[in-house]
C-alpha positions as CSV (number, residue, x, y, z in Angstrom):
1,X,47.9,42.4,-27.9
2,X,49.5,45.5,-26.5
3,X,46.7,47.8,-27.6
4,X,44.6,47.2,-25.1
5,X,47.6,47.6,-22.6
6,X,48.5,51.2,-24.5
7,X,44.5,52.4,-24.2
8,X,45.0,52.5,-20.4
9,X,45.9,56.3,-20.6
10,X,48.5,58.1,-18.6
11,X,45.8,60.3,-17.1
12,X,44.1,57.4,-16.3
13,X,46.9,55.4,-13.7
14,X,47.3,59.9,-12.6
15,X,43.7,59.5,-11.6
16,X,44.1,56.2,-9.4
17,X,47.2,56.9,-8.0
18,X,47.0,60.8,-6.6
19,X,45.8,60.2,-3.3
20,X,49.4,57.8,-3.2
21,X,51.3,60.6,-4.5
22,X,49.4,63.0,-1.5
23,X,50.5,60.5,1.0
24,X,53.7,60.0,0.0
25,X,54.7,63.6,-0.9
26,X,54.0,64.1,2.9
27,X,56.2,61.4,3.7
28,X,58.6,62.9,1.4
29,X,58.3,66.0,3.6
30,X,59.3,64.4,6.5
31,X,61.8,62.1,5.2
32,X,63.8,65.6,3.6
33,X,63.2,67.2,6.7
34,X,65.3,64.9,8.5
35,X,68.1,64.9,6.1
36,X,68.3,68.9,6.1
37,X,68.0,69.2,9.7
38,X,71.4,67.1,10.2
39,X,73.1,70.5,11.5
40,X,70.3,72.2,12.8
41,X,69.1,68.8,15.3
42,X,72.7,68.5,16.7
43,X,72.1,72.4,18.0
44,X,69.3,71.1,19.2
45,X,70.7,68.0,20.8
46,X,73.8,69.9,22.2
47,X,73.0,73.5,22.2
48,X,76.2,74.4,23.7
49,X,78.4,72.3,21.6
50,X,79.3,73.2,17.8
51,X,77.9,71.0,15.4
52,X,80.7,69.2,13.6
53,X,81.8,67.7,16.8
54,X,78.5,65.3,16.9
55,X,78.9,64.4,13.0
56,X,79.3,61.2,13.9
57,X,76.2,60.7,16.1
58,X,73.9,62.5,13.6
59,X,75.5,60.6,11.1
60,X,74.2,57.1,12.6
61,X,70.9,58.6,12.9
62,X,70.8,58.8,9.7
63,X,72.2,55.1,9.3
64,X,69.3,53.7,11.6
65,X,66.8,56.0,9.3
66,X,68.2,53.8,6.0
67,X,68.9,51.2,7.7
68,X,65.8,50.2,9.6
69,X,63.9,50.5,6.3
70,X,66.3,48.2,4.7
71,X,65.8,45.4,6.7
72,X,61.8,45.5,7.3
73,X,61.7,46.2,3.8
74,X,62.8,42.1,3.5
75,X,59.3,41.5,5.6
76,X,57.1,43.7,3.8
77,X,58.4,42.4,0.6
78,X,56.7,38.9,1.1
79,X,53.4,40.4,2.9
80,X,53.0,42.8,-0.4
81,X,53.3,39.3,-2.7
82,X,50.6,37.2,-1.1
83,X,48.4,40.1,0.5
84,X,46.8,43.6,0.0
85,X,49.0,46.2,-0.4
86,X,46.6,48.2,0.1
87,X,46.0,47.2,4.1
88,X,49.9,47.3,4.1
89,X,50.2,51.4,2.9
90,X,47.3,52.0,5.3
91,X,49.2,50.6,8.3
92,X,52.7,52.2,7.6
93,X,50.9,56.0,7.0
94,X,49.7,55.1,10.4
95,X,53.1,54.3,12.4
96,X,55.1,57.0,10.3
97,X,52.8,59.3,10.9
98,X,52.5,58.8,14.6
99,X,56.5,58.9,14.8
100,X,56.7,62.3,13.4
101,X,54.1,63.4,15.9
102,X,55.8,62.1,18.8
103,X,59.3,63.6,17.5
104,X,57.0,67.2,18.5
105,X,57.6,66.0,21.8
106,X,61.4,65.6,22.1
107,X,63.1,67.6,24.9
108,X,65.7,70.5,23.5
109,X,69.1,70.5,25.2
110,X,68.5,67.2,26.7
111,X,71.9,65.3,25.2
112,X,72.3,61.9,24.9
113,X,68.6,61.2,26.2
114,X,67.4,63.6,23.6
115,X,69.6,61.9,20.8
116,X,68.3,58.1,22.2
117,X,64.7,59.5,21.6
118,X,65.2,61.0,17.9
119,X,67.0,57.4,17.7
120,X,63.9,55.4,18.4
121,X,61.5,57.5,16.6
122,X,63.6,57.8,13.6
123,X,63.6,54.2,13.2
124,X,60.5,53.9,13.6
125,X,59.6,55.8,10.3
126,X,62.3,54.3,8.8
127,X,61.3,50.9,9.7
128,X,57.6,51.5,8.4
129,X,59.0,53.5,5.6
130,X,60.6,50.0,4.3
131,X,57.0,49.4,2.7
132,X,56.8,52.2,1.1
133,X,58.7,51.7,-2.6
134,X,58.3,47.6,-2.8
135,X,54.0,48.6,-2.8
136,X,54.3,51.1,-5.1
137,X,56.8,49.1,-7.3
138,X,54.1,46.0,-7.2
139,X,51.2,48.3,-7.4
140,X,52.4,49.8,-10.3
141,X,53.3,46.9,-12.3
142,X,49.5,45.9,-12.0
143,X,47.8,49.4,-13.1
144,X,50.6,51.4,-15.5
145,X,51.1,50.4,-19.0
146,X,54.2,49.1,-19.7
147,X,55.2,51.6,-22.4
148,X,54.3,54.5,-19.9
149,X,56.5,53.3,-16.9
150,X,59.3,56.0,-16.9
151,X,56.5,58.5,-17.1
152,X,54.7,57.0,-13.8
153,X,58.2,57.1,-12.0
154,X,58.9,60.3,-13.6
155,X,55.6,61.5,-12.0
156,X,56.2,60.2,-9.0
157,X,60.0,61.2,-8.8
158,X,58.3,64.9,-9.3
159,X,56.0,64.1,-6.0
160,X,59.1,62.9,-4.2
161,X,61.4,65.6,-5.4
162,X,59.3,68.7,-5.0
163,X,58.1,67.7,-1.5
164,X,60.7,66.7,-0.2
165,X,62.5,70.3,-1.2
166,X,59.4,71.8,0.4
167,X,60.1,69.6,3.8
168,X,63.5,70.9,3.3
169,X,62.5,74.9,2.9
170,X,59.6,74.4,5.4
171,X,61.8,72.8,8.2
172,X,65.1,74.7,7.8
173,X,62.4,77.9,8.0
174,X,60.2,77.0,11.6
175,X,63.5,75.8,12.7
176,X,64.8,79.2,12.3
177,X,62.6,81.3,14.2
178,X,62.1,78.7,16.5
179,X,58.6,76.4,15.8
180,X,60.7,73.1,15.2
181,X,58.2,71.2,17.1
182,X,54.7,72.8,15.1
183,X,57.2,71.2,12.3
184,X,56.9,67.4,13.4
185,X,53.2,67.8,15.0
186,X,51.5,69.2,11.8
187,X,53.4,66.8,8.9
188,X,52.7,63.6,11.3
189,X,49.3,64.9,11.4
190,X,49.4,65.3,7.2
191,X,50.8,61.9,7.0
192,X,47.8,60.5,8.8
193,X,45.6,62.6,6.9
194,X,46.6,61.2,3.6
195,X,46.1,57.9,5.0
196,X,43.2,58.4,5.6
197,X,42.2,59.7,2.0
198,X,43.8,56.7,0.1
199,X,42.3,54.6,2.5
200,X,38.9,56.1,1.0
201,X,39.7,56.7,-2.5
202,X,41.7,53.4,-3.3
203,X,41.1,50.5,-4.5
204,X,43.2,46.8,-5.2
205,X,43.9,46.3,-8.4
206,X,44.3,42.6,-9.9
207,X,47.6,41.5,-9.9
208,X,49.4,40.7,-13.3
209,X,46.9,42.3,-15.3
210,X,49.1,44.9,-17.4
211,X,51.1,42.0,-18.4
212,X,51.3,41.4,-22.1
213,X,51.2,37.8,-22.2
214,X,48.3,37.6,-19.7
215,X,46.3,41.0,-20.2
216,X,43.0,39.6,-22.3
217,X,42.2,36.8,-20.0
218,X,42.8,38.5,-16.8
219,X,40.0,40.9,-18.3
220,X,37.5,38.4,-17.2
221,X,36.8,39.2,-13.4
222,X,36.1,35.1,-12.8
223,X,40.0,34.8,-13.3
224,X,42.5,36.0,-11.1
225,X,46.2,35.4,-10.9
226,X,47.0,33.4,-8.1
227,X,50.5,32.1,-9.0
228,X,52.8,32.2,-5.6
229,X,56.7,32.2,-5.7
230,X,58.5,29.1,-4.9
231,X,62.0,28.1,-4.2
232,X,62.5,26.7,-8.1
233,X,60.7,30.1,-9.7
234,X,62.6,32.2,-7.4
235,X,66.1,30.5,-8.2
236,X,65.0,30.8,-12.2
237,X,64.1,34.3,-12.2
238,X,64.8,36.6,-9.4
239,X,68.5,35.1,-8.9
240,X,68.7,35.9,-12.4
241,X,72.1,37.8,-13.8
242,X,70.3,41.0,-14.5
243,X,68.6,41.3,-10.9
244,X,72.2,40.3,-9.5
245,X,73.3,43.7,-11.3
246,X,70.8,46.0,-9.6
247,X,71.1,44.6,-6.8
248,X,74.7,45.0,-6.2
249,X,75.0,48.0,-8.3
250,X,72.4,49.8,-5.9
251,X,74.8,49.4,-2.9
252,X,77.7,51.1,-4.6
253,X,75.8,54.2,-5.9
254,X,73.5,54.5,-2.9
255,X,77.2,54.9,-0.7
256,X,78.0,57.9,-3.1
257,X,75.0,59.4,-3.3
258,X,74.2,59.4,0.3
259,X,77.6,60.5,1.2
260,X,77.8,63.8,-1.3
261,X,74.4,64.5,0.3
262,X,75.8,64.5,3.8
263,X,79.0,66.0,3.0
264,X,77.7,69.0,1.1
265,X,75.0,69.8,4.2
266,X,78.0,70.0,6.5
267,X,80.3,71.7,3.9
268,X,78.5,74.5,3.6
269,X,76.4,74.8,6.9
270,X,79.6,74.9,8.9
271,X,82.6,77.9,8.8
272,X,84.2,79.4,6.9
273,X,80.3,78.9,4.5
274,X,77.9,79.4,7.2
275,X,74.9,78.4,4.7
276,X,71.5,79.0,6.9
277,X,69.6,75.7,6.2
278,X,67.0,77.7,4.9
279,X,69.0,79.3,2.6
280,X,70.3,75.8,1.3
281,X,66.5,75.2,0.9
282,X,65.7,77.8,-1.5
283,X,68.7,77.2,-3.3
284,X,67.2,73.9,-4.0
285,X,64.3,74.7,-5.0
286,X,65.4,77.2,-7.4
287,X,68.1,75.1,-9.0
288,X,67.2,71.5,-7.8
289,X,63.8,71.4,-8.4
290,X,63.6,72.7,-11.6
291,X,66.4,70.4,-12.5
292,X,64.5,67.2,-11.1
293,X,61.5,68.9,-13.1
294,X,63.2,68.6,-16.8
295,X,64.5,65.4,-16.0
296,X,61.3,63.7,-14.9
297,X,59.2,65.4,-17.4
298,X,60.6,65.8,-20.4
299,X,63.6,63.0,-20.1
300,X,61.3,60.6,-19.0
301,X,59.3,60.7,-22.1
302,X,62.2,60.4,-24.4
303,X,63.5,57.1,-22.3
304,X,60.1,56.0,-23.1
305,X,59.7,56.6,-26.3
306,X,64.1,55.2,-26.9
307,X,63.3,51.8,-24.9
308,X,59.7,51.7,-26.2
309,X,60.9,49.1,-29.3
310,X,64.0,47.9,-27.6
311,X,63.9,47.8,-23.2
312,X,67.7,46.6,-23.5
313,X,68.3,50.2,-24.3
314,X,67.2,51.4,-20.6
315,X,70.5,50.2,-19.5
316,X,72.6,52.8,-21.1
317,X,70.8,55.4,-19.5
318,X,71.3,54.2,-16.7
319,X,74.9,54.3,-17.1
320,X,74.5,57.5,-18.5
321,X,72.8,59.1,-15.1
322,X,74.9,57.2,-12.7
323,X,78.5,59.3,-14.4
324,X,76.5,62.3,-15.1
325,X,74.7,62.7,-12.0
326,X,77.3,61.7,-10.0
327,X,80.3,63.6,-10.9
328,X,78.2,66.6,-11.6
329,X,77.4,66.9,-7.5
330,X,80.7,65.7,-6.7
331,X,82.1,69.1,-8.3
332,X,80.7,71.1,-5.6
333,X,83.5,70.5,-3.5
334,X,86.3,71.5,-6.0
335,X,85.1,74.8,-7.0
336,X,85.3,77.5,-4.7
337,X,82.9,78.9,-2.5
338,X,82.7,82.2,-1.0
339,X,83.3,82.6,2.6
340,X,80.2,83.9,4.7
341,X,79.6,85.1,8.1
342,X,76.6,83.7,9.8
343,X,74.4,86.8,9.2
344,X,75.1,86.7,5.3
345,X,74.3,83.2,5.4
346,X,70.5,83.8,6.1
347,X,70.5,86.9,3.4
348,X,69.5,85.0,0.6
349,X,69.0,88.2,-1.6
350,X,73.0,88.5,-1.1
351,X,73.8,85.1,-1.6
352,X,71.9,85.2,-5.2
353,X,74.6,88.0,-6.3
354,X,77.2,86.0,-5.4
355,X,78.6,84.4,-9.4
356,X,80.1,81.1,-7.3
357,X,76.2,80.4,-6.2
358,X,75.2,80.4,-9.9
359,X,78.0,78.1,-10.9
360,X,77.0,75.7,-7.8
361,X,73.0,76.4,-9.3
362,X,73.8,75.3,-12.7
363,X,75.8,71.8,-11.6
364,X,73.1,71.3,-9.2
365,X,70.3,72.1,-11.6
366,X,72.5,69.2,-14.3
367,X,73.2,66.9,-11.4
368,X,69.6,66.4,-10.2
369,X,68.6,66.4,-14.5
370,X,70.6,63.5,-15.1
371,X,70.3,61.6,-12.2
372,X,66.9,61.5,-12.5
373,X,67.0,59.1,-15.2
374,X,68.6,56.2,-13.0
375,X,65.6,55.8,-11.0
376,X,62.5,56.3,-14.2
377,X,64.6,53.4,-15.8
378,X,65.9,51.3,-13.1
379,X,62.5,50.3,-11.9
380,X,61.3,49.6,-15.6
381,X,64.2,47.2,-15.4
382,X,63.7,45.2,-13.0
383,X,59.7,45.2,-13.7
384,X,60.3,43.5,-16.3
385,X,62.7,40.8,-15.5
386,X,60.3,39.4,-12.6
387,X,56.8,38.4,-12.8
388,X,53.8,39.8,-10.8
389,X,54.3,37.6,-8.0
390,X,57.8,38.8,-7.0
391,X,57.2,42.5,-7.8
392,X,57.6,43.1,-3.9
393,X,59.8,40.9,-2.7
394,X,62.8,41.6,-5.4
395,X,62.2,45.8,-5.0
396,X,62.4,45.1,-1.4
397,X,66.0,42.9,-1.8
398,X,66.9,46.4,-4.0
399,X,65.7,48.6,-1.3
400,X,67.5,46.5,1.3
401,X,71.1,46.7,-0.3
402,X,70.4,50.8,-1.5
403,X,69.4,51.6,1.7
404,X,72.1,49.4,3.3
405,X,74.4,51.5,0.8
406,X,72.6,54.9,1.7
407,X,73.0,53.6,5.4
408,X,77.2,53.4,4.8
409,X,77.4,56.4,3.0
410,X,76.8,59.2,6.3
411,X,78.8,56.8,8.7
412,X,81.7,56.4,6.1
413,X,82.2,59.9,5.8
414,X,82.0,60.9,9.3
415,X,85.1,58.3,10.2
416,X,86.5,59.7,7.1
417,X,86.2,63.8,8.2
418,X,87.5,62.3,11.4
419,X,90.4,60.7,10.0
420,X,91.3,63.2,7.6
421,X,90.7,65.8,9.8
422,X,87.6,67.2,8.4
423,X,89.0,67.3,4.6
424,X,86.3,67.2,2.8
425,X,87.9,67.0,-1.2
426,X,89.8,63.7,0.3
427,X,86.8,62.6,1.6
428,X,85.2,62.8,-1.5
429,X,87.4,61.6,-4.0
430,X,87.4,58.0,-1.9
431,X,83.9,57.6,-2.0
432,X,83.7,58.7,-5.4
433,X,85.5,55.1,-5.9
434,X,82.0,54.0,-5.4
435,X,80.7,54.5,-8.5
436,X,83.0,52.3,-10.5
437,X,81.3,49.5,-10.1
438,X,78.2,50.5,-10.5
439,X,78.9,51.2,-14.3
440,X,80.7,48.2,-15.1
441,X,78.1,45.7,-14.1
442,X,75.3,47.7,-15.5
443,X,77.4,47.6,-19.2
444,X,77.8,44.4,-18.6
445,X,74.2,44.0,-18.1
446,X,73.5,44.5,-21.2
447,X,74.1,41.3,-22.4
448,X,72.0,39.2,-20.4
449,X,68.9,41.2,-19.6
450,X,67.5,40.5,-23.4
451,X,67.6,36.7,-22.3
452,X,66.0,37.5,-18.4
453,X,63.1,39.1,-20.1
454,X,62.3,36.6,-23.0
455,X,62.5,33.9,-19.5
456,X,60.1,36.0,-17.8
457,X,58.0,36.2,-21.0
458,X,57.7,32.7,-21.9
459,X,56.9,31.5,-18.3
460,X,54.1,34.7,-18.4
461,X,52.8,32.4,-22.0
462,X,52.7,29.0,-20.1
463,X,50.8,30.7,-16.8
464,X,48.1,32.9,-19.2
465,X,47.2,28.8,-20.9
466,X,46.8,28.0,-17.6
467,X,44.4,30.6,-16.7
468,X,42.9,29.9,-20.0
469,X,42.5,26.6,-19.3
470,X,40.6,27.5,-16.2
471,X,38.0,29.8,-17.9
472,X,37.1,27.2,-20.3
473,X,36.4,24.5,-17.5
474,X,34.0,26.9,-15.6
């Protein structure tokens, strides 16, 4: 029966889904612009003020950025289970990209009236942004094999990764000599653009169909899948003790990951560092990107091809990234870094002599390497544990507790600098606490997601007799 599931080709679900990736790497742009730009928007903000004094207010923009996303993503979870995701993506290209144009518009210097406006704006993309990963988590499920999952997320992850360093390089640079605003007016105007392609290129696909247990009868286009979640289905399957592991687990490694992010952007944008933030954004691409690249390419594969007999073994990868990733990044703050005055910090010919920078490329290049495996196996996971009616709703309860997590993460480390008095190896080895429990559920996991699949599976058996049932009667 899988056969005809493996001759759907990975450069055939490539074909369908570029204009996505187009749209989305756009969004990407954006979405790393506004993380990059922590420092560089509080000088806009408060020109007159140094930046560390406003961490905390940049850091709750970057709460209501997660944050709003988190909780719409609960609404767009249901809307992408009953109707056309397709519709959906079109209508959230539309908002985001209208919120980035408008951002074009914010008045410099303007304080607290300035901040209230990125405020509103910001959640607005985050709010529309919610939709985002629950649509292409259920559209997904209904066009990519099942054997070639880590390889569409790997693909993906390369979208999201490389444009979102290239938001990163592109903002940090008009920033610099002063075109922040041509920033936000042309990548709204991008985001709109893409909509506009997928909007043209794409099609709905029929849900359920790269299902084992219902893939040959779904190939009749008489017979669709038109099984809904109830209360009793969603209390047998998506409460199940495998989605109660990535669910919790996301919150706790979303709060460390977030908050290394943030820390290491004010680390070394601030004295005695004085990183320019376009400096930090070829430094990423030279070390980060390339790492990303390896891991999404080439480790992708080999998760596919170790979990391709057994799925259970997914889950030790995950473990695997979660320590390795995590600890790799958290290094940066214990190894020293060279002291810079502002002008060396925009020479970025000096600051590629400097040894330290290729000790900091080389745990960046292994951080972003490993870590990319949590997120080409995590989805896979949870695929498979919940059937096609659920895809959305269940990524969007993930999305709502990682983004909740990634919402803590900025805001608990600017109470923390604050409290500590801007200590930043303090600061880091209490967040790192986060990751603790992370690992143990996800080991624990183990045990129980043979048994969550096998229920999803059987149920899948019972629906496709249905369906069979159906054919035969017409």
């Amino acid at each position: 029966m899988t056969e005809g599931i493996k001759a759907n080709s990975e450069k055939s679900f490539n074909r369908v889904f570029w204009p996505l990736y187009v749209l989305n790497g756009f969004q990407s742009v954006a979405y790393g612009a506004m993380i990059v730009l922590v420092v560089p928007l509080a000088l806009i903000i408060w020109p007159n003020d140094p930046a560390y004094i406003h961490a905390l207010e940049m850091g709750i923009l970057y709460t209501a950025l997660s944050w709003s996303g988190a909780f719409a993503g609960l609404l767009f979870g249901k809307l992408i289970d009953k109707y056309s995701r397709k519709k959906i993506i079109i209508v959230i290209s539309m908002f985001r990209g209208l919120s980035m144009f408008f951002l074009g518009f914010a008045v410099k210097g303007g304080g607290s009236d300035t901040w209230f406006y990125f405020f509103i704006l910001i959640a607005i993309f985050g709010f529309f942004a919610g939709g985002s990963w629950p649509a292409i988590n259920s559209l997904s499920n209904d066009v990519v094999p099942q054997v070639h999952r880590s390889r569409f997320f790997g693909v993906y992850q390369i979208v999201l990764n490389t444009t979102n360093i290239i938001g990163w390089l592109i903002a940090t640079f008009l920033v610099q000599i002063g075109l922040c605003r041509f920033f936000f007016w042309g990548i709204g105007a991008f985001i709109l653009l893409g909509g506009i392609v997928f909007t043209i290129h794409n099609e709905e696909p029929k849900r359920g169909v790269q299902q084992e247990e219902l893939y040959h009868v779904l190939q009749d286009d008489s017979i669709e899948y038109d099984f809904q979640i109830d209360r009793e289905m969603m209390r047998k399957t998506m409460f199940s003790k495998t989605n109660s592991v990535a669910l919790i687990e996301g919150i706790f490694t979303c709060i460390l990951m977030s908050s290394l992010t943030f820390l290491i952007l004010n680390y070394v944008q601030n004295p005695p560092y004085n990183l320019a933030p376009f400096s930090i954004g070829v430094f990423m691409v030279i070390f980060g990107l390339t790492g990303g690249l390896v891991g999404q390419i080439f480790l992708s594969r080999i998760s596919d091809k170790i979990a391709e007999k057994d799925p259970v073994r997914r889950l030790p990868i995950i473990v695997i990234a979660i320590i390795g990733g995590l600890i790799t990044f958290a290094l940066f703050f214990f190894i020293p870094w060279v002291p810079l005055s502002p002008e060396e910090g925009k020479n970025i010919a000096y600051i590629m002599t400097i040894p330290t920078m290729w000790v900091m490329g080389a745990l960046f290049f292994t951080s972003r390497s490993i870590f990319s495996l949590y997120v080409v196996n995590q989805s896979p996971v949870i695929q498979q544990i919940n059937l096609p009616e659920a895809q959305g709703q269940i990524v969007s309860w993930n999305q709502f507790l990682e983004q909740f997590g990634r919402g803590i993460g900025p805001l608990l480390c600017g109470i923390l600098l604050a409290y500590t008095s801007t200590n930043y190896q303090i600061t880091v080895l209490i967040v790192c606490l986060c990751i603790v429990p992370g690992v143990i559920l996800w080991i624990i996991a183990m045990k129980w997601f043979p048994l969550d699949r096998e229920n999803i599976s059987t149920i899948l058996a019972k629906r496709a007799e249905i369906l069979n049932s159906r054919k035969e009667e017409s």
